[in-house]
Jmol script that loads the backbone (N, CA, C; Angstrom):
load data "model"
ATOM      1  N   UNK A   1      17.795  13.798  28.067  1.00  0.00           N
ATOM      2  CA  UNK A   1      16.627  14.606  27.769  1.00  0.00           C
ATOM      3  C   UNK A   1      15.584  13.766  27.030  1.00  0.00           C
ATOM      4  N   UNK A   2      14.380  13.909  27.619  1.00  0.00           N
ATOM      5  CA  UNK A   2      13.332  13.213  26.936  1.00  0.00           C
ATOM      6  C   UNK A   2      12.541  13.721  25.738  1.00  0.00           C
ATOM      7  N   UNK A   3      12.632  13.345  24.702  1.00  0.00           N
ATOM      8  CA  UNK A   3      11.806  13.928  23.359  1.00  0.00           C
ATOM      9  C   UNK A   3      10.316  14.337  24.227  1.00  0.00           C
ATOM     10  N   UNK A   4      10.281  15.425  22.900  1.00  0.00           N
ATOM     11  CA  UNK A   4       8.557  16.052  23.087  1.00  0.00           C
ATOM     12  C   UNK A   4       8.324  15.399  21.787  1.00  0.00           C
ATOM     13  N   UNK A   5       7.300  13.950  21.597  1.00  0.00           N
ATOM     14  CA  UNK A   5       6.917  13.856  20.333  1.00  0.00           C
ATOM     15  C   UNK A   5       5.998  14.854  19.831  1.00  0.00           C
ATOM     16  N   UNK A   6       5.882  15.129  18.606  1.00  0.00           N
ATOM     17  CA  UNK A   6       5.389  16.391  17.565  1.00  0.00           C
ATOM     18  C   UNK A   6       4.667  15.445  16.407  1.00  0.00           C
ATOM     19  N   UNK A   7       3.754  15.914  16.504  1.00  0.00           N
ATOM     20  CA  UNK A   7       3.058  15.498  15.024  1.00  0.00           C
ATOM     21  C   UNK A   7       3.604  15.636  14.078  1.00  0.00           C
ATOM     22  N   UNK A   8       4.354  16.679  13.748  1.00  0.00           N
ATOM     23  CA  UNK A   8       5.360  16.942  12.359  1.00  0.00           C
ATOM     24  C   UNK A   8       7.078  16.273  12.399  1.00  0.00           C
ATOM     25  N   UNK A   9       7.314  15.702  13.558  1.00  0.00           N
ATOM     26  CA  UNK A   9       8.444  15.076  13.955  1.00  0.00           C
ATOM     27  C   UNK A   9       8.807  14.333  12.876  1.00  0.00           C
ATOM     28  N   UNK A  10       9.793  13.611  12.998  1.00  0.00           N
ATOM     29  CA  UNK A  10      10.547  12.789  12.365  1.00  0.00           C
ATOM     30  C   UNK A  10      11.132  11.479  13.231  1.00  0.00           C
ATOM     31  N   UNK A  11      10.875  10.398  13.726  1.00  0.00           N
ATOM     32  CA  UNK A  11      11.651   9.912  14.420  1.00  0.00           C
ATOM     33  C   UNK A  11      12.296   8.712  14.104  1.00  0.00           C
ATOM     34  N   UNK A  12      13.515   8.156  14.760  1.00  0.00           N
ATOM     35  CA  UNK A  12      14.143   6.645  14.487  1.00  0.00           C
ATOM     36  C   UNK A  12      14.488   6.024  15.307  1.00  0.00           C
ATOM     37  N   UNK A  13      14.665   5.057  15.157  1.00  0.00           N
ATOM     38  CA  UNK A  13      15.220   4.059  16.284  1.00  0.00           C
ATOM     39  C   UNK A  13      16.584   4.060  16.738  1.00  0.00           C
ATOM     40  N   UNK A  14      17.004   4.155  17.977  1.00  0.00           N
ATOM     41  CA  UNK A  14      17.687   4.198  18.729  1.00  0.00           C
ATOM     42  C   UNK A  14      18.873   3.548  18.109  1.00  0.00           C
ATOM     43  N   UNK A  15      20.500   3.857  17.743  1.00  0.00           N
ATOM     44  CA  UNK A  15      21.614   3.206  17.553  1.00  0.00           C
ATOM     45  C   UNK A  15      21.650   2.000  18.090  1.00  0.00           C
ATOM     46  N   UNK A  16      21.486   2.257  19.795  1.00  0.00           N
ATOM     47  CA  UNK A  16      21.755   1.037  20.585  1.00  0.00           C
ATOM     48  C   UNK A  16      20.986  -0.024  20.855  1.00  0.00           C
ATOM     49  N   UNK A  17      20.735  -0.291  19.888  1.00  0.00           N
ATOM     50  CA  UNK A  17      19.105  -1.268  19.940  1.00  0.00           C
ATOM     51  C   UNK A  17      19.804  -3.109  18.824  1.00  0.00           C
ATOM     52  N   UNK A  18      18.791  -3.963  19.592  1.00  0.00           N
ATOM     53  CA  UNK A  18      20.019  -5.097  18.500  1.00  0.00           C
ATOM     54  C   UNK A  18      17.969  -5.865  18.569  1.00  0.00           C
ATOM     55  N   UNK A  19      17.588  -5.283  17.273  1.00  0.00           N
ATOM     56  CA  UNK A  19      16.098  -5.971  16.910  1.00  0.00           C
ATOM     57  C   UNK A  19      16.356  -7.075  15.876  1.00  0.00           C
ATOM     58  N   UNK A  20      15.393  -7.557  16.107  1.00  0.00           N
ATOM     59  CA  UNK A  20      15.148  -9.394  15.302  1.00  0.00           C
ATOM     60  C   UNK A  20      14.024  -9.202  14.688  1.00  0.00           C
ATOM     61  N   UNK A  21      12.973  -9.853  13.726  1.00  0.00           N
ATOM     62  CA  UNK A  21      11.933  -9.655  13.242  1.00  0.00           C
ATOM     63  C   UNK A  21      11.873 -11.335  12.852  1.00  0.00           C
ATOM     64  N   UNK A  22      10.790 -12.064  13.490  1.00  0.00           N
ATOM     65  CA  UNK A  22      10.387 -13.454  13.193  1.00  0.00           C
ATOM     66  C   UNK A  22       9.139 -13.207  13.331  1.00  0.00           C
ATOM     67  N   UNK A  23       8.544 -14.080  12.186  1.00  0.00           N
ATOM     68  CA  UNK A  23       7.204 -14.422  11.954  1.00  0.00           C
ATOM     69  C   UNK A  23       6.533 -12.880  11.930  1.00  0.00           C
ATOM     70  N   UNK A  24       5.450 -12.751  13.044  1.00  0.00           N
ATOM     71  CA  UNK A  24       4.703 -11.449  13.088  1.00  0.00           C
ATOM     72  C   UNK A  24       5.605 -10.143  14.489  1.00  0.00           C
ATOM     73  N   UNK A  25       6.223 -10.721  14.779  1.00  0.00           N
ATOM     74  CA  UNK A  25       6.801 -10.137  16.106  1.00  0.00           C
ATOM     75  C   UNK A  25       8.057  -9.800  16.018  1.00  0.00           C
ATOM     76  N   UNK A  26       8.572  -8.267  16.540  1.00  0.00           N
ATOM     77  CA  UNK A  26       9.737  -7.718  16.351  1.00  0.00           C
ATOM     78  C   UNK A  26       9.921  -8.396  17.497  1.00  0.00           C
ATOM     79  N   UNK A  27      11.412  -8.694  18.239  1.00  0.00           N
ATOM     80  CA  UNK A  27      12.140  -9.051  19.452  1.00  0.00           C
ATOM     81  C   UNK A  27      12.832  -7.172  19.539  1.00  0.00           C
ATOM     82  N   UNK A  28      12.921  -6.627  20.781  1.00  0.00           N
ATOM     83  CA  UNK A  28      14.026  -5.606  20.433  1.00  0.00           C
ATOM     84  C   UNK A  28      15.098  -5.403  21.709  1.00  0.00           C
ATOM     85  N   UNK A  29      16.157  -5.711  21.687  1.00  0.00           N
ATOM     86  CA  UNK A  29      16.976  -6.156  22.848  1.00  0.00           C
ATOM     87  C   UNK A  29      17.683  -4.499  23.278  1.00  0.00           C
ATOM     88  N   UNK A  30      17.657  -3.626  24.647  1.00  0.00           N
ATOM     89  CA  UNK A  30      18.473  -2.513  24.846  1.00  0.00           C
ATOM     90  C   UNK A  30      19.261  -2.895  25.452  1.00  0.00           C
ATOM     91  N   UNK A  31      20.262  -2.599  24.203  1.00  0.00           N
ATOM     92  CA  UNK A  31      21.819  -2.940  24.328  1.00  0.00           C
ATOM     93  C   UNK A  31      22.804  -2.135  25.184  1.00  0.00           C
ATOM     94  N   UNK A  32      22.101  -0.957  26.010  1.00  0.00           N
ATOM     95  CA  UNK A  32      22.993  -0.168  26.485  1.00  0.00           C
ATOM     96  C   UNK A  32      21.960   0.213  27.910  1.00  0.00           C
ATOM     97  N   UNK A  33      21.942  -0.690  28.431  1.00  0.00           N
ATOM     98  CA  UNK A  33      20.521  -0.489  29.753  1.00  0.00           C
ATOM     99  C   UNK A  33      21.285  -0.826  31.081  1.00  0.00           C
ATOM    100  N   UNK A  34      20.729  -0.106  31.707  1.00  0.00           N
ATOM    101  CA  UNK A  34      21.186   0.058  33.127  1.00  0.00           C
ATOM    102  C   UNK A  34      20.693  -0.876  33.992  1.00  0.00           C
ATOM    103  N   UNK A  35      20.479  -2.237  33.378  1.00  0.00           N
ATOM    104  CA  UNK A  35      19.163  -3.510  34.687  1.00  0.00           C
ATOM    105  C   UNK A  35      19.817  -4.169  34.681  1.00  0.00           C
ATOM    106  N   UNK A  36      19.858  -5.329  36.136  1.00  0.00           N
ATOM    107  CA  UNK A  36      20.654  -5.779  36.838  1.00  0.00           C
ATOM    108  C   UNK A  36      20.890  -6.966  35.773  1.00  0.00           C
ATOM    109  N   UNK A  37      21.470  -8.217  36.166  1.00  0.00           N
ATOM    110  CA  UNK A  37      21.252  -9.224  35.033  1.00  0.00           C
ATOM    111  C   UNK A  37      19.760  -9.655  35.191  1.00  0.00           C
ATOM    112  N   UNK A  38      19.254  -9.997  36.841  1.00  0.00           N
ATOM    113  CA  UNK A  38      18.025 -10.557  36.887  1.00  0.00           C
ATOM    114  C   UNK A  38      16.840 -10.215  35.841  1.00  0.00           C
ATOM    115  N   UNK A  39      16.935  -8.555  36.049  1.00  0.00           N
ATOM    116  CA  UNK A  39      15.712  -8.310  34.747  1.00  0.00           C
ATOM    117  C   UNK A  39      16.483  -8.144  33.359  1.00  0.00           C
ATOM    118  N   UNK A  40      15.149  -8.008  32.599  1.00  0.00           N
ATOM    119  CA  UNK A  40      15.704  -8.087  31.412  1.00  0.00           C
ATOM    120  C   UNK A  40      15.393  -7.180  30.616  1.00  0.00           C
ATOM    121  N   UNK A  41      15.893  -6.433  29.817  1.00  0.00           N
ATOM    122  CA  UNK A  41      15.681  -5.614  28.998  1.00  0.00           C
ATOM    123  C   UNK A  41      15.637  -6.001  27.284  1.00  0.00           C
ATOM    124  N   UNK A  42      14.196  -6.924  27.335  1.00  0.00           N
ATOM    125  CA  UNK A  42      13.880  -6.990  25.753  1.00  0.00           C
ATOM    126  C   UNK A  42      12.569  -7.217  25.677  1.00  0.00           C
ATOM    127  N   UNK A  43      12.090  -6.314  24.557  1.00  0.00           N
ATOM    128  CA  UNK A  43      10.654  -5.622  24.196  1.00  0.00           C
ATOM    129  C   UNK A  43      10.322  -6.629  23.024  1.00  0.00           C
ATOM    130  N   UNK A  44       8.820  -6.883  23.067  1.00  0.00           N
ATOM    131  CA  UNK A  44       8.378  -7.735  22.038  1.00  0.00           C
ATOM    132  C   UNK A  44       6.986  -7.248  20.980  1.00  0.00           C
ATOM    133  N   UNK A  45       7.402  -6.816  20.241  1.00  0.00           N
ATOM    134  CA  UNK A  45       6.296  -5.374  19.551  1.00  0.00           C
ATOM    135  C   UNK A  45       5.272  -6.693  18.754  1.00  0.00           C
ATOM    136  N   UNK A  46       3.955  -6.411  18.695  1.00  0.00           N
ATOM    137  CA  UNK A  46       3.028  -6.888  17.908  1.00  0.00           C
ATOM    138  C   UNK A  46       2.051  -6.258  17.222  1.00  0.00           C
ATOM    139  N   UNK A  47       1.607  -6.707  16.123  1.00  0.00           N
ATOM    140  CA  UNK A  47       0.074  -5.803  15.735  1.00  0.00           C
ATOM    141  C   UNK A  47       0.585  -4.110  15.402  1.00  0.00           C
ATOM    142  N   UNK A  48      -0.216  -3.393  15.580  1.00  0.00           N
ATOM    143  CA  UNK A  48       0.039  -2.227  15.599  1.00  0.00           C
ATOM    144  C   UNK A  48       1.447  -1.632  16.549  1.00  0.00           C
ATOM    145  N   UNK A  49       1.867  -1.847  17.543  1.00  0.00           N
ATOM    146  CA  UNK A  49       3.347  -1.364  17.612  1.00  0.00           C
ATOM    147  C   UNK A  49       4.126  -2.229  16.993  1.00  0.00           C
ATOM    148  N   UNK A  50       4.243  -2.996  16.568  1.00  0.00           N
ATOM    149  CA  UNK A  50       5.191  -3.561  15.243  1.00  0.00           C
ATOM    150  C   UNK A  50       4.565  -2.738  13.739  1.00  0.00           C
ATOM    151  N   UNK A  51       3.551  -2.340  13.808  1.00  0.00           N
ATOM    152  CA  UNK A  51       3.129  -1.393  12.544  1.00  0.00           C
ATOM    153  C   UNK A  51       4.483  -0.042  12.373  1.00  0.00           C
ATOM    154  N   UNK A  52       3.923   0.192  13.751  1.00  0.00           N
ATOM    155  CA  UNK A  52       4.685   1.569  13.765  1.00  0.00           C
ATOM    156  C   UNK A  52       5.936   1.813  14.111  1.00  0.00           C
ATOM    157  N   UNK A  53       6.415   0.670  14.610  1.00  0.00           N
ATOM    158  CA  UNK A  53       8.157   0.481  14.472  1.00  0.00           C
ATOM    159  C   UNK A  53       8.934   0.304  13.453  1.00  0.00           C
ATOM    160  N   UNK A  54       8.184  -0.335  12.069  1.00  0.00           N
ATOM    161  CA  UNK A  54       8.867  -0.283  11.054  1.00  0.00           C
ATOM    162  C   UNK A  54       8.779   0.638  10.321  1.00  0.00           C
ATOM    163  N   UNK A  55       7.882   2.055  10.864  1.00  0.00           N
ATOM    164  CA  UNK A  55       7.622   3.472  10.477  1.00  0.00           C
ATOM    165  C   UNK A  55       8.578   4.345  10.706  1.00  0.00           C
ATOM    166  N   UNK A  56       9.556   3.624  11.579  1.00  0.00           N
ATOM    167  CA  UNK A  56      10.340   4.750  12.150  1.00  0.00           C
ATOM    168  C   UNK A  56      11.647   4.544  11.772  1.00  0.00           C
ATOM    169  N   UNK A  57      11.845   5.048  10.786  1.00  0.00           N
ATOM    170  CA  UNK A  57      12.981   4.932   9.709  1.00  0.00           C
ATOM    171  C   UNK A  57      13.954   6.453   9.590  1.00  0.00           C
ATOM    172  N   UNK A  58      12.907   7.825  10.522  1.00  0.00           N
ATOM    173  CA  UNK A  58      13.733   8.867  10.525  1.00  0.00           C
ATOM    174  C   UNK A  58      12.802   9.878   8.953  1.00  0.00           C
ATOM    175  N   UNK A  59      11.848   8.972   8.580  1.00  0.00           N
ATOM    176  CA  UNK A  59      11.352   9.935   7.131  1.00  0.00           C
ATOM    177  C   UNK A  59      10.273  10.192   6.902  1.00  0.00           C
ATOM    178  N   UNK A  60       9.340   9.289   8.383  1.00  0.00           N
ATOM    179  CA  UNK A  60       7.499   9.672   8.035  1.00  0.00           C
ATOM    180  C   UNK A  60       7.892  10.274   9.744  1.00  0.00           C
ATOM    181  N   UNK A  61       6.841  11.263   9.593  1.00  0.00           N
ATOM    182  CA  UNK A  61       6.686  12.116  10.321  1.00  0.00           C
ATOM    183  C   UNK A  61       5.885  11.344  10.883  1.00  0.00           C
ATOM    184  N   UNK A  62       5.116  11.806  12.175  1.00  0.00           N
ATOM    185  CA  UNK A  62       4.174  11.354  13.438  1.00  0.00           C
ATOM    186  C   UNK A  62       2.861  11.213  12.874  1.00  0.00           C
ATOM    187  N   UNK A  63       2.694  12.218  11.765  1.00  0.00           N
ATOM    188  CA  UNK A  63       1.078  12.443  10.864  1.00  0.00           C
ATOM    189  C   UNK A  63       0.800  11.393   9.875  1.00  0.00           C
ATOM    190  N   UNK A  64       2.026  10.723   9.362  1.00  0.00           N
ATOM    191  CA  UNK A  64       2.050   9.519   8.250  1.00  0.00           C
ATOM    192  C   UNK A  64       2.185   8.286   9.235  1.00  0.00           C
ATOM    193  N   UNK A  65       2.556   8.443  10.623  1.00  0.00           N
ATOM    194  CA  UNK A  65       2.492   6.963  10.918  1.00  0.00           C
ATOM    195  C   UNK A  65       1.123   6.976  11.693  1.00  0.00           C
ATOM    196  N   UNK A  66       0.870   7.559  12.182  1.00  0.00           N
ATOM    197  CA  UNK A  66      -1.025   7.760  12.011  1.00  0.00           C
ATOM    198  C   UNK A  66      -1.905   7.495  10.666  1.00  0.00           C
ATOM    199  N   UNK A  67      -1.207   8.047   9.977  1.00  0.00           N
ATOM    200  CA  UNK A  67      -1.910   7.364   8.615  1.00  0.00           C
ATOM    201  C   UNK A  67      -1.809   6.070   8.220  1.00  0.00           C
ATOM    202  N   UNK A  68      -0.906   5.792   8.540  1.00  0.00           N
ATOM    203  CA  UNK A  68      -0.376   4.126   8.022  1.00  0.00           C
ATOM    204  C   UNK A  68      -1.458   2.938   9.387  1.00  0.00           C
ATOM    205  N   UNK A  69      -1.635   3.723  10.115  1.00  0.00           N
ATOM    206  CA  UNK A  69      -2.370   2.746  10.911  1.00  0.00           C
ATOM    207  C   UNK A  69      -3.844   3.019  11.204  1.00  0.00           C
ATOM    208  N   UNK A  70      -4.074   3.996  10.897  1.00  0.00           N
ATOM    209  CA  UNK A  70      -5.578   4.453  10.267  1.00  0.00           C
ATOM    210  C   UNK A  70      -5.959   3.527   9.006  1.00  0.00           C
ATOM    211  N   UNK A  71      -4.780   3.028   7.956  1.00  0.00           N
ATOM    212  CA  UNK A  71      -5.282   2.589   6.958  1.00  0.00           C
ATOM    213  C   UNK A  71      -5.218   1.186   7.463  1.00  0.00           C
ATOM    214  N   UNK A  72      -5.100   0.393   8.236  1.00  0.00           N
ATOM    215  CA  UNK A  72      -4.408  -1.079   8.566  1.00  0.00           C
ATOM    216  C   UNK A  72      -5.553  -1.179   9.401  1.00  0.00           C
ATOM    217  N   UNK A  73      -5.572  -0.544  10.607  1.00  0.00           N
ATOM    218  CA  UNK A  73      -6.743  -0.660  11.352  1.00  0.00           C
ATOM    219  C   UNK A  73      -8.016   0.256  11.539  1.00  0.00           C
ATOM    220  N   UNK A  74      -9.248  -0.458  12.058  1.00  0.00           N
ATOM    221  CA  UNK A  74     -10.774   0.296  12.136  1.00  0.00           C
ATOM    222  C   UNK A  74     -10.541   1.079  13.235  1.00  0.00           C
ATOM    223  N   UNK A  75     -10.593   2.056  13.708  1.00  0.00           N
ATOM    224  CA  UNK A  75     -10.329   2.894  14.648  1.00  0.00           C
ATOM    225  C   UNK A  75     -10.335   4.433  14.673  1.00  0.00           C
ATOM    226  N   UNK A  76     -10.889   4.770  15.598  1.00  0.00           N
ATOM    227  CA  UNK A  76     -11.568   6.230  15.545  1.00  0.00           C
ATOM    228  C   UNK A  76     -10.298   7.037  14.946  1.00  0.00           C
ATOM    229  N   UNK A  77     -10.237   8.476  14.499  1.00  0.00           N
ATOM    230  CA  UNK A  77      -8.884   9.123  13.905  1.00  0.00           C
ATOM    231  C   UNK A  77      -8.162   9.640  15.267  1.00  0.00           C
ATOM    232  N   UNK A  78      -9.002  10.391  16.051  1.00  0.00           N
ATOM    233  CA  UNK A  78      -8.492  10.244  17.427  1.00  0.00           C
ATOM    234  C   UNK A  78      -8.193   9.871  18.365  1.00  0.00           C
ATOM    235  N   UNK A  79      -8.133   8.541  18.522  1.00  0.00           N
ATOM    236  CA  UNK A  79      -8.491   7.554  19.566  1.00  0.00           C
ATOM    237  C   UNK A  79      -6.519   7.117  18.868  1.00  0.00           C
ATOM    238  N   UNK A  80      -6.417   6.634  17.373  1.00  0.00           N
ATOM    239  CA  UNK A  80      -5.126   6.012  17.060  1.00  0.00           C
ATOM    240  C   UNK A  80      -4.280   7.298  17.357  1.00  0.00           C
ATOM    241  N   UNK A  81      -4.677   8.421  17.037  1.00  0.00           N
ATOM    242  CA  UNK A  81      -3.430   9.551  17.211  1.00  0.00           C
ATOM    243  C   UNK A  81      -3.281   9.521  18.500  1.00  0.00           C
ATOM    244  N   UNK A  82      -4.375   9.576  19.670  1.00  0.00           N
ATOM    245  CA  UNK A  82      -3.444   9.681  20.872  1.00  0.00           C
ATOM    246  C   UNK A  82      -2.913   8.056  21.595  1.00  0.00           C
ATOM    247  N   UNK A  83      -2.964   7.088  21.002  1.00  0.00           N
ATOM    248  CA  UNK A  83      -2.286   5.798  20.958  1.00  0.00           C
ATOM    249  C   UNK A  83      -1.142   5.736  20.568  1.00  0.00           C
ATOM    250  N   UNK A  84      -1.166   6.356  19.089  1.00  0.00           N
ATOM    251  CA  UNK A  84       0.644   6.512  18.756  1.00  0.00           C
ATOM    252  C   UNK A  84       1.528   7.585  19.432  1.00  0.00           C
ATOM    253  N   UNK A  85       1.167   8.275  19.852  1.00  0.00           N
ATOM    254  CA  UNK A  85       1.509   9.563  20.139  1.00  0.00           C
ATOM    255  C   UNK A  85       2.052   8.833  21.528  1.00  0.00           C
ATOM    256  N   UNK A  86       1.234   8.432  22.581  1.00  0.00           N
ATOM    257  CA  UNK A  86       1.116   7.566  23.595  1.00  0.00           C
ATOM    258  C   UNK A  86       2.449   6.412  23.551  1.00  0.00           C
ATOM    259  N   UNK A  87       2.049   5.351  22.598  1.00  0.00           N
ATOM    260  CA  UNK A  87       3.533   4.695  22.447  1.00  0.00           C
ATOM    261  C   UNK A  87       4.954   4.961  22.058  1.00  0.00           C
ATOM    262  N   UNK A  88       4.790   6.302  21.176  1.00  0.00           N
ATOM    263  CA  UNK A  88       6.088   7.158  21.129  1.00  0.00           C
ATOM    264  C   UNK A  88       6.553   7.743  22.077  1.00  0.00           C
ATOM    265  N   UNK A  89       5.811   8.298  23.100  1.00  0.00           N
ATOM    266  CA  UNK A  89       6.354   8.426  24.233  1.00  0.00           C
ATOM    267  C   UNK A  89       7.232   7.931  25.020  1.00  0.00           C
ATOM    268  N   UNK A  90       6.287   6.546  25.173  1.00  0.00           N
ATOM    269  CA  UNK A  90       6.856   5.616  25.828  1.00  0.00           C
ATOM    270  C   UNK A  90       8.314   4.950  25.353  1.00  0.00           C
ATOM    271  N   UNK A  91       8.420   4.878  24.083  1.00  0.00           N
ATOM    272  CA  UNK A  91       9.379   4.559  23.497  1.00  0.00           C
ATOM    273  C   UNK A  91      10.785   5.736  23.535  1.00  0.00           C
ATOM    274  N   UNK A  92      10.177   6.839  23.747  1.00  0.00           N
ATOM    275  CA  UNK A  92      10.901   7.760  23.990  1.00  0.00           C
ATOM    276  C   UNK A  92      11.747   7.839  25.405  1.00  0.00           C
ATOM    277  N   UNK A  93      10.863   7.702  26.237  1.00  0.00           N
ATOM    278  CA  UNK A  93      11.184   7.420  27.997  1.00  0.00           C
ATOM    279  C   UNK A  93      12.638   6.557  27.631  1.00  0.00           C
ATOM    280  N   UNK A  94      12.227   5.761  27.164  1.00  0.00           N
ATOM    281  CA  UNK A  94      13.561   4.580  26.976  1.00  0.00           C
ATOM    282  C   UNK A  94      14.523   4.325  26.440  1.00  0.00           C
ATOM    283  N   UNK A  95      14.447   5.929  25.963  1.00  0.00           N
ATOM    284  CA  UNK A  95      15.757   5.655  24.965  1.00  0.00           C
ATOM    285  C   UNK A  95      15.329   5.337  23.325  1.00  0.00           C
ATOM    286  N   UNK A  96      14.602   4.377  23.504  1.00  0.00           N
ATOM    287  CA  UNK A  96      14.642   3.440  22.052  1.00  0.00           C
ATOM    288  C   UNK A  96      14.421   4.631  20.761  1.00  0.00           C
ATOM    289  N   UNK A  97      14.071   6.119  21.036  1.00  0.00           N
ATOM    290  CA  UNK A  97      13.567   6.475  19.760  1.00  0.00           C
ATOM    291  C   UNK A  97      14.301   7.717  19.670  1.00  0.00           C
ATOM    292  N   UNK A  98      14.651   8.404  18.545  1.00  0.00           N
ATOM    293  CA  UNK A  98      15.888   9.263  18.298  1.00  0.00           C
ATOM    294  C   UNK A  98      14.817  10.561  17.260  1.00  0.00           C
ATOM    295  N   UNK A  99      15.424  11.704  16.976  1.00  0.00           N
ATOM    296  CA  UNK A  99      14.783  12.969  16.341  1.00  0.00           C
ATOM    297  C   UNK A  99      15.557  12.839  15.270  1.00  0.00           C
TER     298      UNK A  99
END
end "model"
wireframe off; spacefill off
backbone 0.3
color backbone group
């Protein structure tokens, strides 16, 4: 089942996940993925989705990690909410993000 992200949500990162953090860039390897060996299943977060991955600890809601990147970056208030909202999704599709 695929999450409905919620502005008042809560979310965390996936058990099955084996992430690295060097320099400015998370590495995040899915450890439990259904791809052949040829492809590969590892995500490389920067900038603002590395903002908001280390947001997701399970204790700021969807409205504070909008805030946290409202305060980091210049950007309309609506334009970042439907961006995060947007990459939680996506992160959702995949498993990687938990309620």
């Amino acid at each position: 089942m695929i999450l409905e992200i919620r502005l008042d949500g809560k979310y965390k990162k996936a058990a099955d996940l084996v992430c690295k953090e060097a320099d400015e860039e998370i590495f995040i390897v899915l450890a439990n993925c259904e791809m052949s060996a040829q492809e590969t299943a590892v995500f490389t977060l920067t900038g603002t989705g590395r903002l908001i991955w280390q947001q997701l600890d399970g204790t700021n809601s969807v409205l504070q990690v909008i805030e946290q990147v409202l305060e980091n970056y210049e950007a309309p208030e609506e334009e970042v909410r439907q961006d995060v909202v947007a990459f939680l999704e996506e992160l959702a599709v995949r498993g990687m993000i938990i309620e």
